[in-house]
TIPADO-648137 format. One record per atom (N, C-alpha, C): residue number from 1; chain; atom name; y, z, x. Coordinates in steps of 0.02 Angstrom, whole numbers, plus 50000, padded with zeros to 5 digits. Each point is the difference from the previous one (the first is absolute). Layout:
REM residues N
+-----+---+----+-------+-------+-------+
:   k : c :  a :     y :     z :     x :
+-----+---+----+-------+-------+-------+
: NUM : A : CA :     Y :     Z :     X :
...
+-----+---+----+-------+-------+-------+
END
This chain:
REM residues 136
+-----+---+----+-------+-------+-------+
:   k : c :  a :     y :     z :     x :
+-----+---+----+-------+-------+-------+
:   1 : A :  N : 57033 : 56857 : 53424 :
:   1 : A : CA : 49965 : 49969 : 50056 :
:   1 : A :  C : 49926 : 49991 : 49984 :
:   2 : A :  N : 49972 : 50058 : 49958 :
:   2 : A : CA : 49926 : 49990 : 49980 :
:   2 : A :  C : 49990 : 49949 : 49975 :
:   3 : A :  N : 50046 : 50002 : 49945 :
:   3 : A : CA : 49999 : 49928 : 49947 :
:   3 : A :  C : 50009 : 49929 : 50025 :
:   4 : A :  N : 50027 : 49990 : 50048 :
:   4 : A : CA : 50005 : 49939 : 50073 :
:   4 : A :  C : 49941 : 49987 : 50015 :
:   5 : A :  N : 49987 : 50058 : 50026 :
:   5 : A : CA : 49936 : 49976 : 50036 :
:   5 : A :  C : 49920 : 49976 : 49968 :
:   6 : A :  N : 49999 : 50034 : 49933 :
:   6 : A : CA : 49941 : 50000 : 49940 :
:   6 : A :  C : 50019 : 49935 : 49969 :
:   7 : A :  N : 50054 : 49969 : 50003 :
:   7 : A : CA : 50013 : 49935 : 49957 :
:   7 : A :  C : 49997 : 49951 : 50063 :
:   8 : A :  N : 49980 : 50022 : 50065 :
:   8 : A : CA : 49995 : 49952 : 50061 :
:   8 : A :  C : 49940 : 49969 : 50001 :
:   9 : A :  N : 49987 : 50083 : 49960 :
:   9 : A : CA : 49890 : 49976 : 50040 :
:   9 : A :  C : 49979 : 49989 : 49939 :
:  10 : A :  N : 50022 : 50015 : 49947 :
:  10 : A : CA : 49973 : 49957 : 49928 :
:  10 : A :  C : 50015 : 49904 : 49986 :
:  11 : A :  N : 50048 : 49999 : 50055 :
:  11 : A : CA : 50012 : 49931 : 49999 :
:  11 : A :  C : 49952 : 49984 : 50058 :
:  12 : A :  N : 50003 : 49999 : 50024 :
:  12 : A : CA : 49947 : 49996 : 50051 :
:  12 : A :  C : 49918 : 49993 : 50011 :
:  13 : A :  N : 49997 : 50052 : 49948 :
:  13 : A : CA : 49931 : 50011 : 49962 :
:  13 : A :  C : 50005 : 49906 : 49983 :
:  14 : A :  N : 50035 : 49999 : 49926 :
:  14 : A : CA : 49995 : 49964 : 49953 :
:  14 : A :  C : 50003 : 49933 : 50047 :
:  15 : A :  N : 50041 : 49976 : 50055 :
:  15 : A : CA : 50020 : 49945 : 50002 :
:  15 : A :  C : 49920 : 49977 : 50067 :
:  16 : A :  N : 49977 : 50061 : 50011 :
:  16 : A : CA : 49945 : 49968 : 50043 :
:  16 : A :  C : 49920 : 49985 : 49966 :
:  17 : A :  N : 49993 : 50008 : 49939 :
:  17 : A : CA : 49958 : 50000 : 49949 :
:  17 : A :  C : 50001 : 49955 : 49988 :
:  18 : A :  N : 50036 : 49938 : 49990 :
:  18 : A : CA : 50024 : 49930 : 49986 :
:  18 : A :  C : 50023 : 49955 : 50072 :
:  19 : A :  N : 49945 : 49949 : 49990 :
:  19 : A : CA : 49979 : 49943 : 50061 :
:  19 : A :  C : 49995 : 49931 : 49972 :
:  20 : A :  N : 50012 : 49956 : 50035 :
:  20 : A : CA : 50016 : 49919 : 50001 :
:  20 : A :  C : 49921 : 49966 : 50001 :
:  21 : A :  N : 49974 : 49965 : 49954 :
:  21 : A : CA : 49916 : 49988 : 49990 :
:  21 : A :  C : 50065 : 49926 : 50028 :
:  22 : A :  N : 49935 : 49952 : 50043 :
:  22 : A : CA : 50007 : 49930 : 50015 :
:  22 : A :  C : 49935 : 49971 : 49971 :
:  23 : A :  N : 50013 : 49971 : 49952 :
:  23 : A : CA : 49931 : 49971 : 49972 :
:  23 : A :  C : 50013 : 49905 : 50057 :
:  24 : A :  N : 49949 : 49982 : 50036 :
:  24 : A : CA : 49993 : 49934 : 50019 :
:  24 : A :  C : 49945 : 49975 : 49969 :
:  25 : A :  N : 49996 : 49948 : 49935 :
:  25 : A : CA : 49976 : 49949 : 49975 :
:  25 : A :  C : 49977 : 49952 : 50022 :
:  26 : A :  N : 49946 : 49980 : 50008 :
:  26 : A : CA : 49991 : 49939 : 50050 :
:  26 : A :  C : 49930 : 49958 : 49941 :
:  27 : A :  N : 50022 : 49954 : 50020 :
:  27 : A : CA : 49941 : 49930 : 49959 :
:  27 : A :  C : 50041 : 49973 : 49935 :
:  28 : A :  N : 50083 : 50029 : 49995 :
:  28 : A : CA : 50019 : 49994 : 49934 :
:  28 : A :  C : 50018 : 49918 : 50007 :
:  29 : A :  N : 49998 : 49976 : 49918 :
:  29 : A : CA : 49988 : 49923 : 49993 :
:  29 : A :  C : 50090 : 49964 : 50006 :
:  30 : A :  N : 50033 : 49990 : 50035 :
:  30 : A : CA : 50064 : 49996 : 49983 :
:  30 : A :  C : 50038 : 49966 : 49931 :
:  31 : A :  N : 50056 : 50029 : 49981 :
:  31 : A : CA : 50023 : 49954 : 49940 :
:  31 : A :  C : 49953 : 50013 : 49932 :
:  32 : A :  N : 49951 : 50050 : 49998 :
:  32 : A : CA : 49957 : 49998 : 49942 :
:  32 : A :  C : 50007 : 50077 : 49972 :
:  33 : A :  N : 50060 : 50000 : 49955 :
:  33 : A : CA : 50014 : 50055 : 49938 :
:  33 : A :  C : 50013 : 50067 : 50073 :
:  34 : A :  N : 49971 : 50062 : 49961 :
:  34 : A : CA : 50010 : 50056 : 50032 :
:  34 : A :  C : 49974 : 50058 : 50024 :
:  35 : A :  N : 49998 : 50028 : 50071 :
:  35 : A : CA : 49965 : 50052 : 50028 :
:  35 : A :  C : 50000 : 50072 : 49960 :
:  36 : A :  N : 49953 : 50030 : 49962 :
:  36 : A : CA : 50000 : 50066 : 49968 :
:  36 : A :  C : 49984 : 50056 : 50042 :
:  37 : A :  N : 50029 : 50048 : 50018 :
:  37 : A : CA : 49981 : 50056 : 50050 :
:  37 : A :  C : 49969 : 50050 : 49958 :
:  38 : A :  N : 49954 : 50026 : 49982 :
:  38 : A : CA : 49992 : 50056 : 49955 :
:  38 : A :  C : 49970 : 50084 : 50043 :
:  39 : A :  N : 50035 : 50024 : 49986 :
:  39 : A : CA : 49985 : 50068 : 50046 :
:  39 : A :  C : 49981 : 50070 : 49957 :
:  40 : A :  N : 49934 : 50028 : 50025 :
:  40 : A : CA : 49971 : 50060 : 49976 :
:  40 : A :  C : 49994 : 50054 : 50020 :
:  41 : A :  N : 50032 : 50069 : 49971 :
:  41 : A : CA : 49977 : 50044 : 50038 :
:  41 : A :  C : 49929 : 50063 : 50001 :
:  42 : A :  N : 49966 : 49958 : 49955 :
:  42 : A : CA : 49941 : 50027 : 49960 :
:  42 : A :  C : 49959 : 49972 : 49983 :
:  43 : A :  N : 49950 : 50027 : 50009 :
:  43 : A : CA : 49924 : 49950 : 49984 :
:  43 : A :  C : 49976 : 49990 : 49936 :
:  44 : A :  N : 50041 : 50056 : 49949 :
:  44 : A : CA : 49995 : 49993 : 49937 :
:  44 : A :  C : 50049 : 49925 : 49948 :
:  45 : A :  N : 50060 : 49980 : 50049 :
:  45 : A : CA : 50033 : 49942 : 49972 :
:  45 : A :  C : 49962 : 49939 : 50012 :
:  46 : A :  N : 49976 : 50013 : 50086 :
:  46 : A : CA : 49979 : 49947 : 50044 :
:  46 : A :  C : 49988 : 49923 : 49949 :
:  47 : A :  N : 50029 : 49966 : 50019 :
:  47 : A : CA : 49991 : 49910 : 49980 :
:  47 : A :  C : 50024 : 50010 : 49882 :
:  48 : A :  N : 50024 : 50029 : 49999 :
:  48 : A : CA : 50021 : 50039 : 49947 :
:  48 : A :  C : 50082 : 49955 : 49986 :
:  49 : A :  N : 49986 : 49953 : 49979 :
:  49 : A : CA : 50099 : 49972 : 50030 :
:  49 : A :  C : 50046 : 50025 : 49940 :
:  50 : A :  N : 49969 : 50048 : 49941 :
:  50 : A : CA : 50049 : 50020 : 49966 :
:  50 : A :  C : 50038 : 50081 : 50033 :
:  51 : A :  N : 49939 : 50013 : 50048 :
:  51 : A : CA : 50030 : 50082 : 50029 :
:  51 : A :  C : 50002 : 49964 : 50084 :
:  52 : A :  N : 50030 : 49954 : 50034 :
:  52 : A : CA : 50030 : 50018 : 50057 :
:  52 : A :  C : 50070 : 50033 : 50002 :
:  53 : A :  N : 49979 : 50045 : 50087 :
:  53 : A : CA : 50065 : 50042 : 50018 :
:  53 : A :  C : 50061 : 49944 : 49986 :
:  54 : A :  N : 49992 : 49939 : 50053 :
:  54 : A : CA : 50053 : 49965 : 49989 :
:  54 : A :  C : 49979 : 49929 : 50017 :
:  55 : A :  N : 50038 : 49951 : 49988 :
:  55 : A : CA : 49974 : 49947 : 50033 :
:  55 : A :  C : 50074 : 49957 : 50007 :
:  56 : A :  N : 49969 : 49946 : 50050 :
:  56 : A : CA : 50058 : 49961 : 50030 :
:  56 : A :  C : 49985 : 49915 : 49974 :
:  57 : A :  N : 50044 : 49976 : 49991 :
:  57 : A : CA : 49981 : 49922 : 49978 :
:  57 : A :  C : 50064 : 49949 : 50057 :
:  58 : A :  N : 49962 : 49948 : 50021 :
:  58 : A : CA : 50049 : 49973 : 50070 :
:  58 : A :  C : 49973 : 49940 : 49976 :
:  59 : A :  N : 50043 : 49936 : 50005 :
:  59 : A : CA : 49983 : 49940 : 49996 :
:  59 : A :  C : 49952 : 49965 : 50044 :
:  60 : A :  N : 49959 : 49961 : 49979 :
:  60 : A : CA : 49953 : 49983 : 50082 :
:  60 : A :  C : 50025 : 49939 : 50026 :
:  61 : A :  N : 50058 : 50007 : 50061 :
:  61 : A : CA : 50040 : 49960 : 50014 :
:  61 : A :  C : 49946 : 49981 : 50081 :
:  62 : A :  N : 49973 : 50029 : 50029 :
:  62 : A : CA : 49985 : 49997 : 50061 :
:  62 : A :  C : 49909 : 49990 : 50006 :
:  63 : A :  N : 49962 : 49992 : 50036 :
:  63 : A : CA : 49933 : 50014 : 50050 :
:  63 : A :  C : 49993 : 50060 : 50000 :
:  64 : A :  N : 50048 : 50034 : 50031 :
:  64 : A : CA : 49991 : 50081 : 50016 :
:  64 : A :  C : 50038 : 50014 : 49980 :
:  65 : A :  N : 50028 : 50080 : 49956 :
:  65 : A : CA : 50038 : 50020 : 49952 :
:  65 : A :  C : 50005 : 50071 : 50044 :
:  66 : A :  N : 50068 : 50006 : 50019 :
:  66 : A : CA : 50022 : 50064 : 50029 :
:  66 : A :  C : 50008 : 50059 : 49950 :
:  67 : A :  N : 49985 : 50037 : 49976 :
:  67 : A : CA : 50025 : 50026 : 49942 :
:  67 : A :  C : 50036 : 50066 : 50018 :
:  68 : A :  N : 50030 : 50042 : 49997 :
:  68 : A : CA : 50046 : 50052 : 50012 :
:  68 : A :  C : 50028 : 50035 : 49916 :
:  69 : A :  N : 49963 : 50071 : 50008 :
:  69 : A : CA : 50002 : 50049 : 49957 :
:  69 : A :  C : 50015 : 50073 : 49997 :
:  70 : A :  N : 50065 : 50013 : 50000 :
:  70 : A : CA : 50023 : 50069 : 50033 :
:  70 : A :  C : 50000 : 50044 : 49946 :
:  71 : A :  N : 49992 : 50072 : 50028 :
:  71 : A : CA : 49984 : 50032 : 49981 :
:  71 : A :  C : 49941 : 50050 : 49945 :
:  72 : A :  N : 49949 : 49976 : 50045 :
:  72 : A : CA : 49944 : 50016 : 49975 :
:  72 : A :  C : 49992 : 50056 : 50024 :
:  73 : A :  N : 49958 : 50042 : 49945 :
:  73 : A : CA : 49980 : 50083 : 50051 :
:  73 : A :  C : 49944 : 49987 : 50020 :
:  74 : A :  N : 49996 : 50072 : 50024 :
:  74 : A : CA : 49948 : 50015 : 50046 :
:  74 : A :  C : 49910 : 50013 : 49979 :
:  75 : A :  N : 49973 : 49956 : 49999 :
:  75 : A : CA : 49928 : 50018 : 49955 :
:  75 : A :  C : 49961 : 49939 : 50022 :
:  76 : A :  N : 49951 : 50008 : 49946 :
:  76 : A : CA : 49953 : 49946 : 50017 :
:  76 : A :  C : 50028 : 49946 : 49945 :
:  77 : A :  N : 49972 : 49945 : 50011 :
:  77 : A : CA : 50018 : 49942 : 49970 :
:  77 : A :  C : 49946 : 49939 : 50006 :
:  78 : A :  N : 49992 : 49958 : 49931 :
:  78 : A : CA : 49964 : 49954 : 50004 :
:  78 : A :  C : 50037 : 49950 : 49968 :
:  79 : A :  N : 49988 : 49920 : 50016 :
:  79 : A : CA : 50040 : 49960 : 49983 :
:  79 : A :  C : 49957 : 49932 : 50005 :
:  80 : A :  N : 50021 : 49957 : 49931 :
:  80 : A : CA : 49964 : 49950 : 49978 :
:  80 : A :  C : 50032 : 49947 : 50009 :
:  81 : A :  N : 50010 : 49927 : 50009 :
:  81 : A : CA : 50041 : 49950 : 49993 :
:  81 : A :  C : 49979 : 49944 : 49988 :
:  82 : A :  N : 50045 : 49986 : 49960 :
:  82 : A : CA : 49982 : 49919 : 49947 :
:  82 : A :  C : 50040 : 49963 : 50020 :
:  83 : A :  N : 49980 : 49935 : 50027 :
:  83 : A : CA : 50057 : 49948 : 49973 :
:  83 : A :  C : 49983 : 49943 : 49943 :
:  84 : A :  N : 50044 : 50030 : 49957 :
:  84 : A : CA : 50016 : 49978 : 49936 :
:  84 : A :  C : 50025 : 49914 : 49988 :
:  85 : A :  N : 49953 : 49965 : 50016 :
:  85 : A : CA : 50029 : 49927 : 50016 :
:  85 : A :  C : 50019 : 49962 : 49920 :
:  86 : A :  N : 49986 : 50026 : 49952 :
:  86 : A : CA : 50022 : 49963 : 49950 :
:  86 : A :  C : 50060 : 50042 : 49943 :
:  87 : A :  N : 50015 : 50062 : 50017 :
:  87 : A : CA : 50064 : 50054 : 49966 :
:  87 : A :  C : 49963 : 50023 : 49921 :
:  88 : A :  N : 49935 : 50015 : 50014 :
:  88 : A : CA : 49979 : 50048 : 49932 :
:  88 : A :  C : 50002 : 50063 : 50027 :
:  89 : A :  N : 49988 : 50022 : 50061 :
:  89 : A : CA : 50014 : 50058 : 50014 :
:  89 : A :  C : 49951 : 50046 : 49994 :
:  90 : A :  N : 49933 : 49955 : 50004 :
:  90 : A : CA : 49942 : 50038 : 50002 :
:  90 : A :  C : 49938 : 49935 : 50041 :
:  91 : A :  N : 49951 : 50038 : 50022 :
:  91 : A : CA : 49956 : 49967 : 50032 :
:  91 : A :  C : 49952 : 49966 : 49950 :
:  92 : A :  N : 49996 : 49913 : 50028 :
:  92 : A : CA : 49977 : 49942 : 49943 :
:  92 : A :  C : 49921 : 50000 : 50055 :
:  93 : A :  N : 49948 : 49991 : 49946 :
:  93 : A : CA : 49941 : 50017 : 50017 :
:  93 : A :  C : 49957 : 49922 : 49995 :
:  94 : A :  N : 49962 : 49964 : 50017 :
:  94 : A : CA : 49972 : 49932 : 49992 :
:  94 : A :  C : 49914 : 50024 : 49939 :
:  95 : A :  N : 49998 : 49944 : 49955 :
:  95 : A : CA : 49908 : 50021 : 49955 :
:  95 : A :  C : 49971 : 50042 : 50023 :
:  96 : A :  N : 49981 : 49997 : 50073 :
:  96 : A : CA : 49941 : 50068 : 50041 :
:  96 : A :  C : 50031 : 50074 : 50015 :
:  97 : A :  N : 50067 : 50001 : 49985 :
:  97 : A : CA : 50038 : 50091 : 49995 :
:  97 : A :  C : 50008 : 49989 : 50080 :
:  98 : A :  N : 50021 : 49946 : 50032 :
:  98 : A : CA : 50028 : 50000 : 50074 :
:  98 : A :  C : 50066 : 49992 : 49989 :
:  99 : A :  N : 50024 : 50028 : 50060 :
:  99 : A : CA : 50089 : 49971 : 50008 :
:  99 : A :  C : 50021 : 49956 : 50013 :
: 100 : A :  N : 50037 : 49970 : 49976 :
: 100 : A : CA : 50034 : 49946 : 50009 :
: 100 : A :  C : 50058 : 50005 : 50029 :
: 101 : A :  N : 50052 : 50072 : 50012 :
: 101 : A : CA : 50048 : 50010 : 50043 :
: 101 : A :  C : 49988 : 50040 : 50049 :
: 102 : A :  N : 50044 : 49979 : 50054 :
: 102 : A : CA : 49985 : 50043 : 50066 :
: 102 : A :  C : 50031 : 50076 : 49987 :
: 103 : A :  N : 49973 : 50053 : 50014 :
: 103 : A : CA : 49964 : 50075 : 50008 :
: 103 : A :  C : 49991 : 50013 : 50068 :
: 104 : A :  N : 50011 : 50065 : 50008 :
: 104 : A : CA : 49992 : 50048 : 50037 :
: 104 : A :  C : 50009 : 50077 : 50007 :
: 105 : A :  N : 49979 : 50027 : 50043 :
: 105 : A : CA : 50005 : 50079 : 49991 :
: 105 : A :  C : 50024 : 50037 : 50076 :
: 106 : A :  N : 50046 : 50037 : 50001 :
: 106 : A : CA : 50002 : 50067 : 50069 :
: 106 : A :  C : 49941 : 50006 : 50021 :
: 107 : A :  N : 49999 : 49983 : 50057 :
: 107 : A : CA : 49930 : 50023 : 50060 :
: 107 : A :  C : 49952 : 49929 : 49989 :
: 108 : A :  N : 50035 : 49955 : 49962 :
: 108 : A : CA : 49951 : 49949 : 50004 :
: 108 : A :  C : 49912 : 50001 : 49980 :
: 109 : A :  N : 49987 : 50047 : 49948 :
: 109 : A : CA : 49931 : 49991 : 50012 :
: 109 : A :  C : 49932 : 49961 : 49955 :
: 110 : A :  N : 49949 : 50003 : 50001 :
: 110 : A : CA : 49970 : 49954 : 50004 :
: 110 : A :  C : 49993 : 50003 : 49946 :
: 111 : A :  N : 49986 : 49922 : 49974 :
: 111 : A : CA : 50002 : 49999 : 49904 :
: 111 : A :  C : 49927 : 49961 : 49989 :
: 112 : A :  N : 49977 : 50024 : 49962 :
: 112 : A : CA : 49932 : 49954 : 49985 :
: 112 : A :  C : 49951 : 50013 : 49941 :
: 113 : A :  N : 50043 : 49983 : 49950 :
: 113 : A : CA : 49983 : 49987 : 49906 :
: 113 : A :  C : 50021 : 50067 : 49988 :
: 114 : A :  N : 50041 : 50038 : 50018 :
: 114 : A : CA : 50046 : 50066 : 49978 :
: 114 : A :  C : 50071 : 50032 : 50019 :
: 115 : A :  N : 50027 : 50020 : 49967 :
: 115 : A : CA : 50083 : 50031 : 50041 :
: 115 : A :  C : 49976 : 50065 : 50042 :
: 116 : A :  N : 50038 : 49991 : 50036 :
: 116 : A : CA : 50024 : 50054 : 50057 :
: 116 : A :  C : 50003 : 50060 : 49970 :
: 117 : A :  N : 49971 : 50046 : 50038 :
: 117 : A : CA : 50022 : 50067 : 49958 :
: 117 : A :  C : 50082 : 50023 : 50050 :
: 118 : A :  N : 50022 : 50052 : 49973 :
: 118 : A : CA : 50048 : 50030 : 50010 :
: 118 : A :  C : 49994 : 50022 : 50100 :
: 119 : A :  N : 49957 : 50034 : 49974 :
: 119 : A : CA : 49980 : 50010 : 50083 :
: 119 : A :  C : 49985 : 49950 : 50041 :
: 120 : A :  N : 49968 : 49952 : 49992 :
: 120 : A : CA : 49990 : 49947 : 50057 :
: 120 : A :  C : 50063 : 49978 : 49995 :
: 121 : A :  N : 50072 : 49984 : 49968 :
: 121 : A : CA : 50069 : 49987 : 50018 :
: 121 : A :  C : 50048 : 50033 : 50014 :
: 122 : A :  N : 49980 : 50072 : 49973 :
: 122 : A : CA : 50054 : 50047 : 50038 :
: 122 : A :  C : 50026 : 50031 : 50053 :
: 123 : A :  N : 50046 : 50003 : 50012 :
: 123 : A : CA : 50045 : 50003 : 50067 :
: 123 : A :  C : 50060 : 50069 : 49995 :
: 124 : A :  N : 50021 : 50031 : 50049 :
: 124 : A : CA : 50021 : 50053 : 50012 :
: 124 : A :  C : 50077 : 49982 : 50026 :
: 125 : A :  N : 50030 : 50012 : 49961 :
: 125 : A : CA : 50079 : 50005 : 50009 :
: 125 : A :  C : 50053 : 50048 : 50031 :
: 126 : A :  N : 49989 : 49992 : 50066 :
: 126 : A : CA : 50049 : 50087 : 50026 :
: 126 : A :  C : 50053 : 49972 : 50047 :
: 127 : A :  N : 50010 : 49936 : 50014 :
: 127 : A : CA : 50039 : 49960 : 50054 :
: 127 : A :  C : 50028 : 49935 : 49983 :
: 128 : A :  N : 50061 : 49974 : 50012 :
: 128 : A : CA : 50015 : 49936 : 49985 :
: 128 : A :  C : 49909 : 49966 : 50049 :
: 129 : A :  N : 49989 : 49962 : 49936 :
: 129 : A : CA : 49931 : 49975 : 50007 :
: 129 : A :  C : 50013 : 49919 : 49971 :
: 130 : A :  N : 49965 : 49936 : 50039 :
: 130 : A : CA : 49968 : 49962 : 49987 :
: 130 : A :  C : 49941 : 49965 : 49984 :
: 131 : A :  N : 49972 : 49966 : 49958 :
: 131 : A : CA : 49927 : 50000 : 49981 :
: 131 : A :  C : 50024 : 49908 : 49977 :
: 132 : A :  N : 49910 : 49964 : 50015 :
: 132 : A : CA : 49991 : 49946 : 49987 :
: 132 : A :  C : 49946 : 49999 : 49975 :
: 133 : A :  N : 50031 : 49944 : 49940 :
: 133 : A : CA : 49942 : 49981 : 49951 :
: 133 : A :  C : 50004 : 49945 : 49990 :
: 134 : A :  N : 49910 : 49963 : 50017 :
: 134 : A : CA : 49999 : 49922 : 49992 :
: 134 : A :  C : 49996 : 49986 : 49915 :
: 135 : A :  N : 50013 : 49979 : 49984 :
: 135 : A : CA : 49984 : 49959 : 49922 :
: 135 : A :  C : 49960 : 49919 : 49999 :
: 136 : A :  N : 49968 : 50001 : 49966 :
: 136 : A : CA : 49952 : 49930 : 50006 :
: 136 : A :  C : 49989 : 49994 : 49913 :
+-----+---+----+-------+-------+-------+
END
């Protein structure tokens, strides 16, 4: 009966540690290549795209991009997004080191001749949670 009950609450434990992230995309260009989700759980990987936790890649079929990602744990999290309009799979830059593809970051924040640090995009994961990020 002990053993019932210790494998109840260890499942239990485990299965409430893990939550449904809704990423909503909005400004995406329709029909142009593909949405990159990249997700961090550390300020030491942060914008690092050979050490993300994980990332998601979705076609950019829509305006606004519903995105749905289960089972994420419970922590903080920062998250970057590209849409990749020509399939190199990395962000194409114009002569002056500007972007030329639409970008964005979790918490939306303000960009002006530098990246985001970790902290101005990170976000706290303890609940099926939704978050919106414009891309331009």
């Amino acid at each position: 009966m002990i053993k019932i009950i210790a494998m109840a609450l260890l499942l239990l434990t485990s299965s409430s540690s893990k939550h449904t992230l809704t990423v909503e995309v909005e400004n995406v260009d329709p029909g142009k290549g593909t949405v990159y989700l990249a997700f961090y759980d550390n300020k030491n990987d942060f914008l690092n795209h050979d050490n993300t936790s994980f990332f998601k890649a979705v076609k950019a079929d829509s305006k606004v991009m519903k995105i749905t990602i289960p089972n994420v744990k419970r922590g903080w999290w920062a998250m970057a997004v590209l849409q990749d309009e020509n399939g190199n799979k990395k962000m194409d830059y114009n002569f002056l080191g500007a972007p030329l593809e639409n970008f964005g970051f979790s918490n939306n924040p303000r960009i002006f001749m530098a990246e985001p640090s970790y902290d101005d995009c990170k976000f706290y994961m303890q609940s099926d949670t939704t978050i919106r990020v414009d891309i331009d």
